[in-house]
PyMOL Python script that loads the backbone (N, CA, C, O; Angstrom):
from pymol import cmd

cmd.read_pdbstr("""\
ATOM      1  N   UNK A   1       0.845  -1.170   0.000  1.00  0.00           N
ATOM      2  CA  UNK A   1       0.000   0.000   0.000  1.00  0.00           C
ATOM      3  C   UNK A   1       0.891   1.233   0.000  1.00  0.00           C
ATOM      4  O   UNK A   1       1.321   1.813   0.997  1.00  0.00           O
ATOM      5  N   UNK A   2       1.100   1.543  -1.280  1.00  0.00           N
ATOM      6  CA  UNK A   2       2.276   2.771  -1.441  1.00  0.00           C
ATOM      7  C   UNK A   2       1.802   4.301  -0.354  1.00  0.00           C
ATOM      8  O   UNK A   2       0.599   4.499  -0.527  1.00  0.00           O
ATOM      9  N   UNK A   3       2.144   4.896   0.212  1.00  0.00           N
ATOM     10  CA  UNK A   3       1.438   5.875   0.693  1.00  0.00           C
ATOM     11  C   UNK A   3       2.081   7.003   0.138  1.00  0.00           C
ATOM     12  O   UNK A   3       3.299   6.965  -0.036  1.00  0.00           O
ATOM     13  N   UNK A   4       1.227   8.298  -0.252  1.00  0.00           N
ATOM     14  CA  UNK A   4       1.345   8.969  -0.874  1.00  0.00           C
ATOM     15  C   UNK A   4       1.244  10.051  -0.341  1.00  0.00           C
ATOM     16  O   UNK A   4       1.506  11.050  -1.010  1.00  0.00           O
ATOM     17  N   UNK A   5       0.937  10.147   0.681  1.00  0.00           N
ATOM     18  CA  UNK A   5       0.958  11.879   1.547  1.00  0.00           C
ATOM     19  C   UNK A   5       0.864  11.170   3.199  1.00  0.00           C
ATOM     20  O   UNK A   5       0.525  10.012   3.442  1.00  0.00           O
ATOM     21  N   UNK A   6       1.242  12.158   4.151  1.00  0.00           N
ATOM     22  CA  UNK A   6       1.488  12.258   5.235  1.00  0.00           C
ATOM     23  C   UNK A   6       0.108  13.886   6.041  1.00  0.00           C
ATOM     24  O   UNK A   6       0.457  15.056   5.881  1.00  0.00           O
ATOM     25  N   UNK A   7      -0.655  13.702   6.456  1.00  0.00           N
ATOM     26  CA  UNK A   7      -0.753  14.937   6.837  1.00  0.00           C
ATOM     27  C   UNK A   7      -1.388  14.966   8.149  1.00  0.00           C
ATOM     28  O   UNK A   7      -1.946  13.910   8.445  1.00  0.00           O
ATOM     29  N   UNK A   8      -1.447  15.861   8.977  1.00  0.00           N
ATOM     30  CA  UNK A   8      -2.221  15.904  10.128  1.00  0.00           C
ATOM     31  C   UNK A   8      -2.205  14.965  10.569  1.00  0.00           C
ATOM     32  O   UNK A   8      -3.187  14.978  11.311  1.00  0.00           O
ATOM     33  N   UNK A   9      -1.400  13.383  10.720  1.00  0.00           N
ATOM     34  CA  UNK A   9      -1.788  12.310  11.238  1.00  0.00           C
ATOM     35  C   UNK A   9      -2.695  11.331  10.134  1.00  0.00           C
ATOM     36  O   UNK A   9      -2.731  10.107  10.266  1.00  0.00           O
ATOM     37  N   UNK A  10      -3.239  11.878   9.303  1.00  0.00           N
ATOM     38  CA  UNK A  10      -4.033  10.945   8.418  1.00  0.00           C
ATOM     39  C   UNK A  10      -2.490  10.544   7.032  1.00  0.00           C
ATOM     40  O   UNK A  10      -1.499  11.192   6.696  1.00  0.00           O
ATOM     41  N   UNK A  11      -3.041   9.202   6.619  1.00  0.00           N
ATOM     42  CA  UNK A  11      -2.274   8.412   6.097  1.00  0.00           C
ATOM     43  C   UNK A  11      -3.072   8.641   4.532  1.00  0.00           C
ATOM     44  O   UNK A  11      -4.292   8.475   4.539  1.00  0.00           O
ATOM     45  N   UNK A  12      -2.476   8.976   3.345  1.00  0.00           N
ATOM     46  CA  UNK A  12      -3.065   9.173   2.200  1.00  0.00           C
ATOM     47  C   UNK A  12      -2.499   7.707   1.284  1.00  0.00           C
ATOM     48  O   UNK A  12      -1.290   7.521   1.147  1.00  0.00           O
ATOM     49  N   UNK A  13      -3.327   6.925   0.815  1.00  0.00           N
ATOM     50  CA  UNK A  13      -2.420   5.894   0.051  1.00  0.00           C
ATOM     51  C   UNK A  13      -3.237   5.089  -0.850  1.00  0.00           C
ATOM     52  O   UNK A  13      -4.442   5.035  -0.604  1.00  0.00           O
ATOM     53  N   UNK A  14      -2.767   4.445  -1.870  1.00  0.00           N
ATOM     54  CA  UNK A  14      -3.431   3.902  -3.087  1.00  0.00           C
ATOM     55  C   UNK A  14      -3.363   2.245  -2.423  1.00  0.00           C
ATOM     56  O   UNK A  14      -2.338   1.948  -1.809  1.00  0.00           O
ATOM     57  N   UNK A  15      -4.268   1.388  -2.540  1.00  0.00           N
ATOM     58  CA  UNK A  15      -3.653  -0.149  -2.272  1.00  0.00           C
ATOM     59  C   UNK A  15      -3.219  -0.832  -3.404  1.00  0.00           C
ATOM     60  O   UNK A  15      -4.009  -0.701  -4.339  1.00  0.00           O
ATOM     61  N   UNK A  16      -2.108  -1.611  -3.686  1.00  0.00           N
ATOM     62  CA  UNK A  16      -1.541  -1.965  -4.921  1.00  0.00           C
ATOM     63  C   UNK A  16      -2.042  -3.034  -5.633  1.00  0.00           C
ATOM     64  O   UNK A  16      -1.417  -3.815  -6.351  1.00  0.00           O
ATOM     65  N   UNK A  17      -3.734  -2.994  -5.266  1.00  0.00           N
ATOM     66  CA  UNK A  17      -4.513  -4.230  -6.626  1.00  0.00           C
ATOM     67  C   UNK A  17      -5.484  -3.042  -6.125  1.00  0.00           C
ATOM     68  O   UNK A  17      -5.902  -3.026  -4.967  1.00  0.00           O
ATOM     69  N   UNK A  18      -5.862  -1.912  -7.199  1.00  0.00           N
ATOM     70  CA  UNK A  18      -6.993  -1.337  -7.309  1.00  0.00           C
ATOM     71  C   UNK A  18      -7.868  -1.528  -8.018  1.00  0.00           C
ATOM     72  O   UNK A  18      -8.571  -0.576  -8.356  1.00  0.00           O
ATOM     73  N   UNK A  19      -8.189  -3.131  -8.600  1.00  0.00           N
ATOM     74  CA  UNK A  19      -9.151  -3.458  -8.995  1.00  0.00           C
ATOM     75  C   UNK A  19      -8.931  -3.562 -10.695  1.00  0.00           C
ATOM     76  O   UNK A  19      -8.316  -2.733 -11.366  1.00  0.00           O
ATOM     77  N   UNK A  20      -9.467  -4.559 -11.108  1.00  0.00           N
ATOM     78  CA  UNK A  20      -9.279  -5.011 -12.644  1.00  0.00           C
ATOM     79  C   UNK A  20     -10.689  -5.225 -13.455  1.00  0.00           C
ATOM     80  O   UNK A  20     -11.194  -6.323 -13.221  1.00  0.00           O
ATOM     81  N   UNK A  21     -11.255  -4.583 -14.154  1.00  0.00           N
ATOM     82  CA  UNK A  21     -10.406  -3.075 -14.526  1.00  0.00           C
ATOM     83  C   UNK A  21     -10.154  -2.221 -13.417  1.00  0.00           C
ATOM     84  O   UNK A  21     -10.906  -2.166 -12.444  1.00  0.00           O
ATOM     85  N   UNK A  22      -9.008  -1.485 -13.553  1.00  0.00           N
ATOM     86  CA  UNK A  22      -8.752  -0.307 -12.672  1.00  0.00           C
ATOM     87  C   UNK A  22      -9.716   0.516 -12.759  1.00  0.00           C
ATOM     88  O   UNK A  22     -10.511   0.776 -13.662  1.00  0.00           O
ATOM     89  N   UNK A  23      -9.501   1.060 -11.295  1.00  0.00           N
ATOM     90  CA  UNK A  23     -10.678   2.236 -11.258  1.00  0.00           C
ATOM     91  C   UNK A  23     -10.637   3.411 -12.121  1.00  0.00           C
ATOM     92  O   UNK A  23      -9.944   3.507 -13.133  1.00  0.00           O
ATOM     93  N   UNK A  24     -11.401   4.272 -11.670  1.00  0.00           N
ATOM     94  CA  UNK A  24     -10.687   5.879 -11.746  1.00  0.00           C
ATOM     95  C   UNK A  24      -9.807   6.102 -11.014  1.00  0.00           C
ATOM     96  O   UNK A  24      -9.821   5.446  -9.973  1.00  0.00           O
ATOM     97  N   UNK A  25      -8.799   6.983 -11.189  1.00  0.00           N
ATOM     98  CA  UNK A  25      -7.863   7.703  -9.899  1.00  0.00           C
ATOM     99  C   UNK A  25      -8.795   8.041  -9.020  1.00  0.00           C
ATOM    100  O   UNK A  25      -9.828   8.591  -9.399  1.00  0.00           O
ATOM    101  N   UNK A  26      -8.477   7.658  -7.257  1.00  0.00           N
ATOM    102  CA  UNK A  26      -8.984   7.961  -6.035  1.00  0.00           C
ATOM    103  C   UNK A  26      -7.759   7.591  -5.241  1.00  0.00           C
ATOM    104  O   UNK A  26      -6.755   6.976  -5.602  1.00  0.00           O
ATOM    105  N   UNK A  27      -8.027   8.027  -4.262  1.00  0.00           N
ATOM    106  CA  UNK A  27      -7.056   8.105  -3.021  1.00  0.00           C
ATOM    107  C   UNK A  27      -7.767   7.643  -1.485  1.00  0.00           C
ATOM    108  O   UNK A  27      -8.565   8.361  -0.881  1.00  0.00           O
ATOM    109  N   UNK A  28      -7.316   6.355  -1.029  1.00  0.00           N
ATOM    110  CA  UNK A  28      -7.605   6.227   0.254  1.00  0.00           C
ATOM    111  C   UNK A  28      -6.957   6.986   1.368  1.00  0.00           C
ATOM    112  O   UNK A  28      -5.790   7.354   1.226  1.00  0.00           O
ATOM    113  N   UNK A  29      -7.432   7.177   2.157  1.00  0.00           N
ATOM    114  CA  UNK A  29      -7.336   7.763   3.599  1.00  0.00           C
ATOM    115  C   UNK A  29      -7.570   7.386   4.830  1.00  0.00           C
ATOM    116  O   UNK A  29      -8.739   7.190   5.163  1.00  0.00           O
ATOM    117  N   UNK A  30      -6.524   7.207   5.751  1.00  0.00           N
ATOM    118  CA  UNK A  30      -6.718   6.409   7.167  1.00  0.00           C
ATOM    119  C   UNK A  30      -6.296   7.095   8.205  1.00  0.00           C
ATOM    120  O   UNK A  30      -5.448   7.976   8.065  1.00  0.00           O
ATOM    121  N   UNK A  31      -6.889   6.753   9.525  1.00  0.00           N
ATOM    122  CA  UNK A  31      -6.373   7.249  10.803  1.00  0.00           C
ATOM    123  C   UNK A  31      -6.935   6.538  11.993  1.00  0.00           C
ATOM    124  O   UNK A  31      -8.107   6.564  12.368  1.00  0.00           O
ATOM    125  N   UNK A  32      -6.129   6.025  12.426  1.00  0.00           N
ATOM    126  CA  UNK A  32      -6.890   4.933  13.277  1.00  0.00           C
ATOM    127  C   UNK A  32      -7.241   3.762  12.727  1.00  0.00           C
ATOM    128  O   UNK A  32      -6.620   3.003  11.984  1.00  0.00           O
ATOM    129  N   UNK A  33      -8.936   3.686  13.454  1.00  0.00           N
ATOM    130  CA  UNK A  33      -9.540   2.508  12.504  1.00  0.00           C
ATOM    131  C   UNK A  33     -10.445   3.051  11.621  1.00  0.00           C
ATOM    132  O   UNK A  33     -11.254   2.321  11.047  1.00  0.00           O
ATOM    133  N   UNK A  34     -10.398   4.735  11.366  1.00  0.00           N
ATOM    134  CA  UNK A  34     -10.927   4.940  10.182  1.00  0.00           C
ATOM    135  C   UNK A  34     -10.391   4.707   9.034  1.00  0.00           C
ATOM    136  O   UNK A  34      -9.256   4.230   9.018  1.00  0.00           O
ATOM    137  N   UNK A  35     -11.282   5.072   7.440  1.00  0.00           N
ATOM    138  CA  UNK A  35     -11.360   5.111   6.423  1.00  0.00           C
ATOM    139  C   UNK A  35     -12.017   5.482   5.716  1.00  0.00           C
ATOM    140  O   UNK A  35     -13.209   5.556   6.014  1.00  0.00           O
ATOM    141  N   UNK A  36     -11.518   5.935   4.312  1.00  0.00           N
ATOM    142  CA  UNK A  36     -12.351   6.898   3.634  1.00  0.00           C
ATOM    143  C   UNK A  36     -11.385   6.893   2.243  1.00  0.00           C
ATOM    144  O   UNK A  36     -10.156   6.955   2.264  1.00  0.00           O
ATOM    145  N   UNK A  37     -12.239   6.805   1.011  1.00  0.00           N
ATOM    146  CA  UNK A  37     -11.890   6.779  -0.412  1.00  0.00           C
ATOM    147  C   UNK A  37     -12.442   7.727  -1.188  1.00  0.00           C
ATOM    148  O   UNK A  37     -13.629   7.566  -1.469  1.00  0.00           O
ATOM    149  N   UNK A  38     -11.676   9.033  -1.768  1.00  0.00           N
ATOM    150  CA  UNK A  38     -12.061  10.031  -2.424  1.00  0.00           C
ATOM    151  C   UNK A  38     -11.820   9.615  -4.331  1.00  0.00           C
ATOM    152  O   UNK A  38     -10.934   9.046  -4.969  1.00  0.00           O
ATOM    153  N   UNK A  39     -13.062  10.228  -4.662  1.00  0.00           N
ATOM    154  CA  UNK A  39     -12.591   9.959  -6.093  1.00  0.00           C
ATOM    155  C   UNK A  39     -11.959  11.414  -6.110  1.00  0.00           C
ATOM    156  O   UNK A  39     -12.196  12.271  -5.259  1.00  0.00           O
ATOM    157  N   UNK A  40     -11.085  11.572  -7.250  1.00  0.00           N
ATOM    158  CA  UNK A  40     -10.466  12.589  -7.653  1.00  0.00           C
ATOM    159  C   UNK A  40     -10.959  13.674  -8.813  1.00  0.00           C
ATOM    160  O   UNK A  40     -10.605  14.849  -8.714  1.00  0.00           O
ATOM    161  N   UNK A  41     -11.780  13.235  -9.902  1.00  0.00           N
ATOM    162  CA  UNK A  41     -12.349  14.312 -11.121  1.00  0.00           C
ATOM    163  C   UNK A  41     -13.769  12.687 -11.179  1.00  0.00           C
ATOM    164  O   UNK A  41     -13.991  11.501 -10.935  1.00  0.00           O
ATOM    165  N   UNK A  42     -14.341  14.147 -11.777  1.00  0.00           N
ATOM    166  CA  UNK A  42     -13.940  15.266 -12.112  1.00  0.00           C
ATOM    167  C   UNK A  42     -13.729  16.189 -11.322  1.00  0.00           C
ATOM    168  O   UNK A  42     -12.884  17.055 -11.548  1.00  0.00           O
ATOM    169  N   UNK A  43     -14.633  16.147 -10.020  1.00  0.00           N
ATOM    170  CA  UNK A  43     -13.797  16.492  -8.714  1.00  0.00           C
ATOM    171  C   UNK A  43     -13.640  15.537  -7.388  1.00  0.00           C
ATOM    172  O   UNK A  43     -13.722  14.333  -7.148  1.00  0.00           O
ATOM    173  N   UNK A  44     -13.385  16.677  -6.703  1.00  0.00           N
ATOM    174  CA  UNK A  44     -12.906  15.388  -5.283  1.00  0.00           C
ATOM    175  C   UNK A  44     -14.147  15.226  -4.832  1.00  0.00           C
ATOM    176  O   UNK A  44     -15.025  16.089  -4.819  1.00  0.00           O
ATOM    177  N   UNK A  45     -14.238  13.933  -4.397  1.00  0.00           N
ATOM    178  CA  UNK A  45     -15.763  13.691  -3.907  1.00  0.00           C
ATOM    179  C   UNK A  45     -15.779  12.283  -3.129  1.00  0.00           C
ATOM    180  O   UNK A  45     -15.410  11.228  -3.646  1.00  0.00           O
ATOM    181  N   UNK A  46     -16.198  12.399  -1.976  1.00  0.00           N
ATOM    182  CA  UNK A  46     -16.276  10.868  -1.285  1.00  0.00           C
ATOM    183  C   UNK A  46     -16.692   9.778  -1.775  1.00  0.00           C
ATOM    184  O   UNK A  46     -17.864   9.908  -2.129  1.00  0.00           O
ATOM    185  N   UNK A  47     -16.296   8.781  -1.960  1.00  0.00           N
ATOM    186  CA  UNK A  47     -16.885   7.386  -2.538  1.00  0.00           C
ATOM    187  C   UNK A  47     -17.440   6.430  -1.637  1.00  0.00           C
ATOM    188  O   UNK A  47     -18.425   5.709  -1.793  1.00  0.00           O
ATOM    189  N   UNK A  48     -16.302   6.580  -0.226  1.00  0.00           N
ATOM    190  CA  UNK A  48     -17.226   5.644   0.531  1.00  0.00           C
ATOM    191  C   UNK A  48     -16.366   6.472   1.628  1.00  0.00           C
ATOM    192  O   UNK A  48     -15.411   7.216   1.404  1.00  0.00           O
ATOM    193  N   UNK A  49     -17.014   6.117   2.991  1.00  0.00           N
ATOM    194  CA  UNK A  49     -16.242   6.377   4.616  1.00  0.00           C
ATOM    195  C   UNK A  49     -16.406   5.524   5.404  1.00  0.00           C
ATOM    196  O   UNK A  49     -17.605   5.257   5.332  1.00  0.00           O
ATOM    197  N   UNK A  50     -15.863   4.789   6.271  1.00  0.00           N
ATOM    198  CA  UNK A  50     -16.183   4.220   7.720  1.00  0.00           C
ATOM    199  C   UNK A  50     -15.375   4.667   8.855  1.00  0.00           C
ATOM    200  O   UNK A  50     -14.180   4.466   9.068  1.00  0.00           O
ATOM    201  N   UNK A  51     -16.311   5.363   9.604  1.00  0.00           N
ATOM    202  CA  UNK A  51     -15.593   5.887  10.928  1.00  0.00           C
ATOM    203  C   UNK A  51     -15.053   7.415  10.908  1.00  0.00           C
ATOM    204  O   UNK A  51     -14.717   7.833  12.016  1.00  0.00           O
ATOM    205  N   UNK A  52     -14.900   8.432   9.676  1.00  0.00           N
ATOM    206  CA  UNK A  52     -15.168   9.821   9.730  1.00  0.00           C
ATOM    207  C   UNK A  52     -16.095  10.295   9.499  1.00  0.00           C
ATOM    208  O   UNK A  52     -16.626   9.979   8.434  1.00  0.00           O
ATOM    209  N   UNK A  53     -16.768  11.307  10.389  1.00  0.00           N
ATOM    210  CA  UNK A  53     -17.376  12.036  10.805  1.00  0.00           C
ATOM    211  C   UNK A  53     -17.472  12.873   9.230  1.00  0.00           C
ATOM    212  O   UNK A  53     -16.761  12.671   8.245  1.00  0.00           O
ATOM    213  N   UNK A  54     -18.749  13.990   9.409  1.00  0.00           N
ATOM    214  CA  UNK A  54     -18.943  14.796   8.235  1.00  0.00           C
ATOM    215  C   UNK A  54     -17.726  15.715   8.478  1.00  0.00           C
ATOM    216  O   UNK A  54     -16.815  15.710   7.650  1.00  0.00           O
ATOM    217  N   UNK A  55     -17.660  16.534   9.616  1.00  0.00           N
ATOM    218  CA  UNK A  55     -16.585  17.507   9.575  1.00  0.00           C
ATOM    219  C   UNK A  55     -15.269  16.955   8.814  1.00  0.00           C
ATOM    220  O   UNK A  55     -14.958  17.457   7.734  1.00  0.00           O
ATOM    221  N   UNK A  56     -14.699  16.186   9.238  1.00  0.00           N
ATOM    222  CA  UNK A  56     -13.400  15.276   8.986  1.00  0.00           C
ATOM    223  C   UNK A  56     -13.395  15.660   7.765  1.00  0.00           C
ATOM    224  O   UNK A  56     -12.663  16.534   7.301  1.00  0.00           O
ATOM    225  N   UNK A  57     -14.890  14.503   6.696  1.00  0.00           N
ATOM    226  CA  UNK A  57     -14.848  14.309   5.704  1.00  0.00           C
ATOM    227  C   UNK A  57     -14.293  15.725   4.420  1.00  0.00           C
ATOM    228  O   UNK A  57     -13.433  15.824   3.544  1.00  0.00           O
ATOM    229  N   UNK A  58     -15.526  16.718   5.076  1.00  0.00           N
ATOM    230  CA  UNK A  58     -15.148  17.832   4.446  1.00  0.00           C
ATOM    231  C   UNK A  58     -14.123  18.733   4.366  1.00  0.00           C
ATOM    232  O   UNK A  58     -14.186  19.656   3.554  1.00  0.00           O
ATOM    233  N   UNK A  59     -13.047  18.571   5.206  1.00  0.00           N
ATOM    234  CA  UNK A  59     -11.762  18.647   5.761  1.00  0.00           C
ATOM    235  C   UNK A  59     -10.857  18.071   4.998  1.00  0.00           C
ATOM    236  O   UNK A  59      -9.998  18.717   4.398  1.00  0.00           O
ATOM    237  N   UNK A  60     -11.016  16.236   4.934  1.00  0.00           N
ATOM    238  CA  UNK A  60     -10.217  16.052   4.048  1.00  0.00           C
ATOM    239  C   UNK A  60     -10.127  15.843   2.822  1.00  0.00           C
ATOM    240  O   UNK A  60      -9.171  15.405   2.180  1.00  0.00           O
ATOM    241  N   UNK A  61     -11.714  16.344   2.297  1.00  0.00           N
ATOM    242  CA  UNK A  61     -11.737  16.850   1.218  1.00  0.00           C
ATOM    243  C   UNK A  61     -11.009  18.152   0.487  1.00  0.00           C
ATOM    244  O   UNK A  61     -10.440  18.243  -0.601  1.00  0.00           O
ATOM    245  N   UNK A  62     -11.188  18.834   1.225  1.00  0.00           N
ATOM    246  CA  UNK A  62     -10.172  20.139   1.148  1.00  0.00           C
ATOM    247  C   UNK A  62      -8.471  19.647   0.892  1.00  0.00           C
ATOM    248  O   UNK A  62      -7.640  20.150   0.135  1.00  0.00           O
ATOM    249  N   UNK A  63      -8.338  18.470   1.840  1.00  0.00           N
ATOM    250  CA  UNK A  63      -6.835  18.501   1.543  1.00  0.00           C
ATOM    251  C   UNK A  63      -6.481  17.697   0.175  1.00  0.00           C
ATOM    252  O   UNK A  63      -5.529  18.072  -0.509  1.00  0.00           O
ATOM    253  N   UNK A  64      -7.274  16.582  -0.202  1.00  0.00           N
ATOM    254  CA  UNK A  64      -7.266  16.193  -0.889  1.00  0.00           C
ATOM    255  C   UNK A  64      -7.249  17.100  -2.627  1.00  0.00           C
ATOM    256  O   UNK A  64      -6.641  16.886  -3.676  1.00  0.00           O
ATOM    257  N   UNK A  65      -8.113  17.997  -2.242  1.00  0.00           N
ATOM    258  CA  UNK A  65      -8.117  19.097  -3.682  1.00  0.00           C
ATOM    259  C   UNK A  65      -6.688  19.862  -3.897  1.00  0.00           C
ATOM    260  O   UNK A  65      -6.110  19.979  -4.977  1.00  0.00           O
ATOM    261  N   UNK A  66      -6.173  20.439  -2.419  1.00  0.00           N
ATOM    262  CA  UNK A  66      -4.736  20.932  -2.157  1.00  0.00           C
ATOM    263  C   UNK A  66      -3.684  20.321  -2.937  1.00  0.00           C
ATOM    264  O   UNK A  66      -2.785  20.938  -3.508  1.00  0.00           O
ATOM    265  N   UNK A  67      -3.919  18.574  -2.919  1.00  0.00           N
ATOM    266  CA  UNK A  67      -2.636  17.806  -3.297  1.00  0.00           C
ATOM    267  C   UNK A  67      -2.983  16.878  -4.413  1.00  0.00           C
ATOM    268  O   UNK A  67      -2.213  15.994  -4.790  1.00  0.00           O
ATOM    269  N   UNK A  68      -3.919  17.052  -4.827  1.00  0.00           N
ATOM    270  CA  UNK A  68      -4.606  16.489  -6.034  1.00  0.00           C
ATOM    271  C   UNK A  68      -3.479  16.576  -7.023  1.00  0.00           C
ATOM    272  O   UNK A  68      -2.861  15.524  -7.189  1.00  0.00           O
ATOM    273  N   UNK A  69      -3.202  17.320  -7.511  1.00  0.00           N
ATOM    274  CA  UNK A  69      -1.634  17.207  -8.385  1.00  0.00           C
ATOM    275  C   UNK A  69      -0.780  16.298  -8.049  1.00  0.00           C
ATOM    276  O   UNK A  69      -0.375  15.535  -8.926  1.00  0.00           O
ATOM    277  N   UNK A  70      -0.480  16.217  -7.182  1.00  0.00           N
ATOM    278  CA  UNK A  70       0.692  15.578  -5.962  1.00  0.00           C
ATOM    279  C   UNK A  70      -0.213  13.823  -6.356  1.00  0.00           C
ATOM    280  O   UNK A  70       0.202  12.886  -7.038  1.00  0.00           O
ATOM    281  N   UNK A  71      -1.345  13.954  -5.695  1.00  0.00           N
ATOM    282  CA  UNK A  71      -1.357  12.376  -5.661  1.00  0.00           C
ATOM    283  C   UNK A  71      -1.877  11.607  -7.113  1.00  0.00           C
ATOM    284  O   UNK A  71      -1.687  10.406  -7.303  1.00  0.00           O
ATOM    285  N   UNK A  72      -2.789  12.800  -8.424  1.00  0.00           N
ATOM    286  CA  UNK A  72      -2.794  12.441  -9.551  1.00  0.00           C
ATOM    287  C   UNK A  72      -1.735  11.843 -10.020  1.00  0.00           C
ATOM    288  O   UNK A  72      -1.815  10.714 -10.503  1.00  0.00           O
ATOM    289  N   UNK A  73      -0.348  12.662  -9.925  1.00  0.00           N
ATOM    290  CA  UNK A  73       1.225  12.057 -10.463  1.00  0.00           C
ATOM    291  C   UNK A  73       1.423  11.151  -9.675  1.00  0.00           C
ATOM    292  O   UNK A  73       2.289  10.452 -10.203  1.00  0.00           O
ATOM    293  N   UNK A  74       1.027  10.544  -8.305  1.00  0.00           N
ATOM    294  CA  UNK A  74       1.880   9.518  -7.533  1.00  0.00           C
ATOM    295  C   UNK A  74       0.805   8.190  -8.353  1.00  0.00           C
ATOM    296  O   UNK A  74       1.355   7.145  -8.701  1.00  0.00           O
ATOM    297  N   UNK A  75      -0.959   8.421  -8.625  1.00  0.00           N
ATOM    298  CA  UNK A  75      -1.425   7.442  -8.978  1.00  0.00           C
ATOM    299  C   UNK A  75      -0.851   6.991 -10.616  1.00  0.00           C
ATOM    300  O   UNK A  75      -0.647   5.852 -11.035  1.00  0.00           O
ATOM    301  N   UNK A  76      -0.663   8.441 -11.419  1.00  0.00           N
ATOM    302  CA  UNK A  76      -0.124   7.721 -13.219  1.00  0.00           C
ATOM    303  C   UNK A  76       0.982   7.344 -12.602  1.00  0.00           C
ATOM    304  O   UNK A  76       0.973   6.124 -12.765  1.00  0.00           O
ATOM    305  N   UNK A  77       2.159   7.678 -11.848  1.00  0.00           N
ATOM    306  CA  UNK A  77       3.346   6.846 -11.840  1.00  0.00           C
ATOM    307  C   UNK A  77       2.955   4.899 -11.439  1.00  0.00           C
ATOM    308  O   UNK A  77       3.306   3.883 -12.038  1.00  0.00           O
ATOM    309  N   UNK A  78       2.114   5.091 -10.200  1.00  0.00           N
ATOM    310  CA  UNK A  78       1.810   3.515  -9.987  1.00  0.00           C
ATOM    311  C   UNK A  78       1.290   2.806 -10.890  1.00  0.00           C
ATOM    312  O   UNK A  78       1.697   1.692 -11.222  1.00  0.00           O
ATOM    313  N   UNK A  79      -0.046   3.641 -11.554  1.00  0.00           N
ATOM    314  CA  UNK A  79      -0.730   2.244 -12.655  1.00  0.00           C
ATOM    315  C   UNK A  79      -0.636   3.264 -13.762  1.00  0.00           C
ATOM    316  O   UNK A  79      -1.776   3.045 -14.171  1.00  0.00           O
ATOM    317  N   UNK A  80      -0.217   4.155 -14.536  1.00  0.00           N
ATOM    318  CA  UNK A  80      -0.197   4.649 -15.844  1.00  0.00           C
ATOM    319  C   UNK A  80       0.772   4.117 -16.853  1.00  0.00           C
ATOM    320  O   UNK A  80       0.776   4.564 -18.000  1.00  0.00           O
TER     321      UNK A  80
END
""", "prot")
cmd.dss("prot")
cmd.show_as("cartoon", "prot")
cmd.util.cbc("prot")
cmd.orient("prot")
């Protein structure tokens, strides 16, 4: 599970069988025993959560748009 950002304590990371066919680019997110999978475009948008809260969510939605560049290039480097 390559991880791709560090922030606030939450863990940003792709798991390395994202499904065949591959998905769209999205980015998982952990902390604790939470979780949470953002799709990326056409924009950032939750796909699924267990265990964050709405605030969180919309939070790390925000960060997720911040580094969207950052983790677009970390996902074409893994499966592009």
């Amino acid at each position: 599970m390559p991880t791709v950002l560090r922030h606030d304590g939450f863990r940003f990371f792709f798991y390395s069988d994202e499904g065949n066919p591959l998905e769209p680019p999205h980015v998982h997110v952990q902390r604790g025993g939470a979780e949470a999978k953002f799709w990326l475009r056409p924009e950032v948008a939750v796909a699924r959560s267990a265990g964050f809260d709405a605030r969180t969510l919309r939070w790390l939605s925000l960060v997720v748009e911040g580094h969207r560049e950052v983790i677009e290039g970390a996902w074409n480097g893994r499966f592009g």
